[in-house]
N, C-alpha and C positions, 0 to 999 in steps of 0.2 A: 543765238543758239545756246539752249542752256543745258546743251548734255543728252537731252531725250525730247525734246521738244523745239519748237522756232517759234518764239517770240516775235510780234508785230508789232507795231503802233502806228497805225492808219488815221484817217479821216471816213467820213461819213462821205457819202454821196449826196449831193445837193438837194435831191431831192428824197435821201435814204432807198432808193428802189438799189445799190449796191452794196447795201451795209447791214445784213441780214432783215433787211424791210424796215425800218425804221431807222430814228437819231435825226439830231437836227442840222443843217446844213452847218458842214466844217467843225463838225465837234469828233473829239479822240474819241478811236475808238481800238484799245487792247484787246489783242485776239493771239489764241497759240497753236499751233499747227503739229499733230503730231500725225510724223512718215510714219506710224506702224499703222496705223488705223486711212490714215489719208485723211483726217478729219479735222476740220477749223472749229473752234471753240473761242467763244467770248468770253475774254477774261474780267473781274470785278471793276469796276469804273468808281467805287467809294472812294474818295479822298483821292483821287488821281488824279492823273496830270490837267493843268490849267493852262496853256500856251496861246501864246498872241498869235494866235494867223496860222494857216496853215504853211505857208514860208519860212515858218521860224528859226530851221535850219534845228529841226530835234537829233540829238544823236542818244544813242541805244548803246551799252555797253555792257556787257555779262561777266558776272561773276560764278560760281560756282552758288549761290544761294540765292544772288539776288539780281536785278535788271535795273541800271542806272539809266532814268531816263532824264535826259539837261537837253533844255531851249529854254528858250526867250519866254517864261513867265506873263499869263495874262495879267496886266495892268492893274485890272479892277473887281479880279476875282480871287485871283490866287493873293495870299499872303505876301506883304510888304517885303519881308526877306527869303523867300523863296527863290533856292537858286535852281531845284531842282528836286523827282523823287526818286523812289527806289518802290521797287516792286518785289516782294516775297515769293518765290517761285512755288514752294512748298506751304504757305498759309492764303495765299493769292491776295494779300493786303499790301496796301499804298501806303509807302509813307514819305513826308516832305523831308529836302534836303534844305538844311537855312543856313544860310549865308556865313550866320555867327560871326559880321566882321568881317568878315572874308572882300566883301564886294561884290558889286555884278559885273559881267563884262560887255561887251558891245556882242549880240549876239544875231546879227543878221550879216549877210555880205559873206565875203571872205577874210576878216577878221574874227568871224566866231571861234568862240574856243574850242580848242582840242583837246580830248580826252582820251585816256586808257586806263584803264585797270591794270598794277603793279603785280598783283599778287597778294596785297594786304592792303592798298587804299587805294583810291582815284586821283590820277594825277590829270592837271588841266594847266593847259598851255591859252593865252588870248590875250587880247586888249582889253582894258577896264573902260566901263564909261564914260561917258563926258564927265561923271564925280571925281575923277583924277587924269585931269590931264597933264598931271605933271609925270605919268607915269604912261610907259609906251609900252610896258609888257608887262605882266603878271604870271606867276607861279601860284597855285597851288597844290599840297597835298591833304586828301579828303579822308578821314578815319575813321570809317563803319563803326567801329566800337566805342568811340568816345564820341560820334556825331561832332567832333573837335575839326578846324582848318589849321594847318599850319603854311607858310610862306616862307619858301626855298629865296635864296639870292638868284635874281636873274641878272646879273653880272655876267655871266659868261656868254647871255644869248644877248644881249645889248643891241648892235646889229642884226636882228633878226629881222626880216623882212616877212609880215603874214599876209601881204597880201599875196603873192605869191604862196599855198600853202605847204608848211615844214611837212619834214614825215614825222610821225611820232609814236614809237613803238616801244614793246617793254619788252624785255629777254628774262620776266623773272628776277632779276634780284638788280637789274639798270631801267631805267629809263633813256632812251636815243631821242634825242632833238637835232635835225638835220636840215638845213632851209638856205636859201638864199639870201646872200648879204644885202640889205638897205641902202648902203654906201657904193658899194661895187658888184653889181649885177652879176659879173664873173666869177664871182669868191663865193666862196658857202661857210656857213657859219654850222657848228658842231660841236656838243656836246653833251656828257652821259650825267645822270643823277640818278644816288643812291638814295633808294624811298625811303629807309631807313634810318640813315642819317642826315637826310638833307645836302648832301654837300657834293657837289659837281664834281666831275675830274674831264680831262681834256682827250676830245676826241679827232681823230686824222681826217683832214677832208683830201686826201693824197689819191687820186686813182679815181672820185667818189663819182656818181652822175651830178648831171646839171638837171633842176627842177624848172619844167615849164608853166606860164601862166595860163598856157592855153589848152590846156589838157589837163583832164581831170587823173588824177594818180588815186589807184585802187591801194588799200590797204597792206601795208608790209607784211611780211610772212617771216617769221620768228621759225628756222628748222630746226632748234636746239642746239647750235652751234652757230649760226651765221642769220644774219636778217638779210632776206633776199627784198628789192624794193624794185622797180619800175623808173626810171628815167629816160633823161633825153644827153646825147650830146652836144646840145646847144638849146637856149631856150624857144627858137624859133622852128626845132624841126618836129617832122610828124612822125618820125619813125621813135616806137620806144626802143628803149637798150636796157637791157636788167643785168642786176647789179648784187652783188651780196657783200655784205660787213660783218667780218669777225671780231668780234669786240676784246676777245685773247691776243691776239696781236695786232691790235688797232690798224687793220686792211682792209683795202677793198679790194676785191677781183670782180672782173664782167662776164658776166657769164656768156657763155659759147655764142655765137649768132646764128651758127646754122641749125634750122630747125624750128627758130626761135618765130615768134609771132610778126609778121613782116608788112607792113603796109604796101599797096600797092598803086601803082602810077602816082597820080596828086590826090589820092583820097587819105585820109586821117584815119590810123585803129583804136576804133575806139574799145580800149580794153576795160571792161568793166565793172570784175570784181577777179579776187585771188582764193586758193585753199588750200589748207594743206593737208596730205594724204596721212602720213606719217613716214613718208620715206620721196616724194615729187610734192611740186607745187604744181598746182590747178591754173592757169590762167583762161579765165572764160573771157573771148574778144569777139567783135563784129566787125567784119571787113566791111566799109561802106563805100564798096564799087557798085555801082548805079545797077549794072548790069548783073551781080551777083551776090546780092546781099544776103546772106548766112553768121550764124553763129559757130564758132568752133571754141573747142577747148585744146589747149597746150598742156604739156605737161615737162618741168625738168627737174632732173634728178642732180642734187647739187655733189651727191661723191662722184657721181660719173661727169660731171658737167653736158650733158647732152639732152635734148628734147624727142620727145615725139608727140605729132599730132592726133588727135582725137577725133573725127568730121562723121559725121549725120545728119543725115538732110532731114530726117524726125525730130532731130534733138528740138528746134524750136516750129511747133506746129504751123505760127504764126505767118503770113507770105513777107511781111517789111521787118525784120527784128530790128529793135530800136530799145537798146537795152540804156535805163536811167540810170545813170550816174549810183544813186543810190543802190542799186541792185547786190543781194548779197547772195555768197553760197559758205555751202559748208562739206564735209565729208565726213559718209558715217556707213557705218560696218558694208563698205566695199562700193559705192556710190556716192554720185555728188549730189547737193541738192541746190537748186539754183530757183531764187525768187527774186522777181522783178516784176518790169512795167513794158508789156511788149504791143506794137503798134497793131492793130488788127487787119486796118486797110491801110493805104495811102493816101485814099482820098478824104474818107471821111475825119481820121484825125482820132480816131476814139483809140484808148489807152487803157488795156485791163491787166489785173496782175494778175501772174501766170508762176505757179508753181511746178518744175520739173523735175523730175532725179533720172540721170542716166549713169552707167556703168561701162568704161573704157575696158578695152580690150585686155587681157592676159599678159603680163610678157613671162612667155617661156624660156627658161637657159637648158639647154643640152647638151650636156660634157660626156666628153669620148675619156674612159680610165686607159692608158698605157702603161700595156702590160709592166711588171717590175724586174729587176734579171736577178 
């Protein structure tokens, strides 16, 4: 999302009949989508991205100018140290991101690295290649302006365990690393780094959630005070539990459960994507009860700690919603906008993506003045 627009990065259709008629099987294709018009637009393809496969585990990261797109580098097309590019929102040109030393990382699986945008550079979290396997984790920070890498000490995440994946969120002036121990599955490993300086400080895992492997966790939500996340209380259950971290008093509290997004009998919720309003988070989920499969949106408000539900049997047109892991939304002048990959049948198996925006109901407050004496 860059503000006024929604950035994509697709693939082609095999045989281009879904990819404005044309392109060749499994090649990128950049497209932006702007809600005031309802109109997709294909964006420049000069000097853009080169990616191994369509698998390659691409992630998309926005800044306020520009769009960091990092995968897995084609082999034999793209440039020997190409770790990744960047996309000009405002000249609509590609440029590569190179390595400079830096290294590549293993970029398929669930060891791929993880990224966010700080505020002033790209921070990435992963495993490096089989070119260092003396080294089990890598930092670093990526510098727009000097096209420079520098390398943080990962000392304090030593135990980090990525196959299980960490959360990795930015508050603006920290970065939060939160993940499951290596050595003791039980234990969580935490802590914050200052982009700035490079230099870690120690964070509480007292109160925190426990991260599942078997469940995909939707992106953290930063509400200007507290990072609210998605967790489990144990790594084997299906029900989520959410959670928020005050980085001011290194706490965590849980947030309320009634209300809250609920699995039901032995079906899994598959929650799968978050937003935030400027005052509630969005949580978009899919109950996958056989007999009632729907999309809803959650909504909680972390000063009140309480939720309410959002439900429309319109919101998703689709009869099986089967919303992809990757599915994202956003929130913008009083509506959400939600894009994904929604099932069309059940039988046939075909998978088109489906852009929606709906607008949750009003809450009205009505206060009675008593008279004064």
């Amino acid at each position: 999302w860059t503000g006024t627009e929604w950035f994509c990065l697709g693939t082609f259709a095999p045989n281009g009949s879904a990819s404005f008629g044309y392109g060749e099987s499994f090649s990128y294709l950049p497209a932006r989508f702007n809600p005031t018009t309802g109109l997709w637009t294909q964006a420049n393809t000069n000097n853009g991205p080169q990616f191994s496969g369509v698998g390659s585990g691409v992630q998309l990261i926005a800044t306020p100018t520009e769009i960091y797109a990092i995968g897995q580098a084609e082999m034999f097309q793209a440039p020997q140290d190409a770790f990744g590019w960047r996309y000009n929102t405002g000249t609509g040109t590609w440029t590569m991101i190179s390595t400079n030393g830096f290294g590549r990382f293993m970029n398929s699986g669930p060891s791929a690295p993880s990224c966010v945008w700080t505020g002033s550079k790209l921070f990435v979290l992963g495993q490096p290649d089989f070119s260092s396997p003396e080294e089990p984790i890598r930092v670093g920070l990526y510098d727009p302006n000097t096209a420079t890498w520098s390398r943080p000490s990962t000392a304090p995440l030593a135990n980090l365990n990525l196959t299980t994946k960490p959360i990795i969120a930015s508050t603006g002036s920290e970065v939060i690393v939160y993940g499951k121990n290596m050595m003791h599955f039980e234990e969580m490993v935490a802590a914050r780094l200052n982009p700035a300086t490079g230099l870690w400080s120690a964070m509480s895992t007292n109160n925190g959630p426990q991260l599942s492997s078997m469940v995909y966790t939707p992106r953290p939500i930063w509400t200007g005070t507290e990072l609210f996340v998605e967790g489990r209380t144990n790594e084997v259950s299906s029900q989520p539990v959410y959670f928020l971290y005050n980085p001011q008093a290194d706490t965590w509290r849980q947030a309320a459960a009634s209300g809250s997004p609920q699995a039901t009998g032995f079906t899994t919720l598959n929650t799968v994507t978050t937003f935030w309003t400027g005052t509630e988070v969005g949580v978009v989920y899919v109950n996958d009860e056989p007999a009632n499969k729907k999309t809803y949106v959650a909504l909680y408000n972390p000063e009140t700690d309480a939720w309410r539900t959002f439900t429309d049997n319109s919101l998703i047109p689709d009869t099986e919603p089967t919303l992809g892991s990757w599915s994202k939304s956003v929130w913008r002048d009083g509506e959400g906008l939600v894009l994904g990959k929604f099932k069309e049948n059940s039988t046939a198996g075909f998978a088109k993506l489906v852009n929606y925006r709906f607008a949750p109901p009003r809450l009205v407050y009505l206060f009675q003045k008593l008279p004064t004496e």
